[in-house]
N, C-alpha and C positions, 0 to 999 in steps of 0.2 A: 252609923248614919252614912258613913261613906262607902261603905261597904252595899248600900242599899242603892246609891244612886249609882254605883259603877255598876250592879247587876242589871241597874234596867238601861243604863246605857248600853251595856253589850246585846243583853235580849232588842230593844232597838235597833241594835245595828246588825242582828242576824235576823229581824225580820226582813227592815229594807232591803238587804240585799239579797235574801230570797226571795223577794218577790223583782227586783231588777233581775235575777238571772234566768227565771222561770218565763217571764212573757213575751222573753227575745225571738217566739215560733210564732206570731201573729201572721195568716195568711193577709196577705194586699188585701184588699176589696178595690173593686170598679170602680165605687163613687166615693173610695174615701180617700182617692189621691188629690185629684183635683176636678173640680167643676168646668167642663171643658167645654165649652162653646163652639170651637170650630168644628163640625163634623166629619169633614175629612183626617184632620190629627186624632179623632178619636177612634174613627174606623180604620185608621194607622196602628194605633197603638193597640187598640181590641187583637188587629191578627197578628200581633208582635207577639199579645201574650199568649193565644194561641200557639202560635209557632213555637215561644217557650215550652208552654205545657205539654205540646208532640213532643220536644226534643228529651225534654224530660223523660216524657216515657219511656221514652226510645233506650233511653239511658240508663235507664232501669230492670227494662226487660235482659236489654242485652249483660248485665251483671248477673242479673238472675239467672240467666242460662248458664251461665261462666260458673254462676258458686253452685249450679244443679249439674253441673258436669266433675267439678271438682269433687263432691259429696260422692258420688259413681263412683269417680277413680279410687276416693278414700278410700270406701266400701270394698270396691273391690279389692287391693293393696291389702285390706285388714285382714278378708276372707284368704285371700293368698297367703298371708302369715300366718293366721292359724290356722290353715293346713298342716303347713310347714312343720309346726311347732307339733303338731298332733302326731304325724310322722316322727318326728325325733323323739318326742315324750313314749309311743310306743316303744320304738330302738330300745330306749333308755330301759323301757320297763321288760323288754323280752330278753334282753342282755344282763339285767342283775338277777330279775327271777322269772325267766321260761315258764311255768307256769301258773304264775299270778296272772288275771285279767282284773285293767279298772273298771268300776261298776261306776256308771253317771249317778251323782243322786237327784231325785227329782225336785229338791229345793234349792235355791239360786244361789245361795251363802254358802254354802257348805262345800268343803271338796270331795274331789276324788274319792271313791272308797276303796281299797284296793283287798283283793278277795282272794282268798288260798282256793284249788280245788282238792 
């Protein structure tokens, strides 16, 4: 029996607080802060959040450029080492057996096939 109640207290306490940790992203809404009467504090606060919402973007875009530039570099950095690496893997292959040439195969898993003539 006690065994029973300690299972639904724990299943309890990993609902609540899945459900506390999940609804912490509720966007604001306009009318669910405060009922605002003065229309000047309101037309304040309207281009404030405006003004947040550009800044936002601003801030976003400009990261996104930064990790679309970064990605390029990557790219290209990888493309430059496997050259590299293709270059010395020849080396390696014209120097133990002259000639042997590797054959690509055309499926993604599989390596290298290396071919006698």
């Amino acid at each position: 029996m006690k065994i029973k109640t300690i299972m639904c207290l724990i299943i309890i306490n990993i609902l609540i607080s899945n459900f506390l940790l999940c609804n912490n992203d509720k966007p604001i809404k306009e009318d669910a802060t405060f009922d605002i009467k003065n229309k000047k504090l309101k037309n304040e606060l309207n281009l404030l959040k405006q003004e947040f919402e550009s800044e936002k973007i601003k801030i976003k875009k400009t990261y996104e450029r930064e990790i679309e530039d970064l990605k390029q570099k990557r790219q290209n950095e990888l493309n430059k080492l496997r050259k590299e690496f293709k270059k010395k893997r020849d080396m390696l292959v014209k120097k133990n057996n002259g000639n042997n040439k590797i054959k690509k195969s055309n499926k993604n898993n599989q390596k290298p096939i290396i071919k006698s003539k």
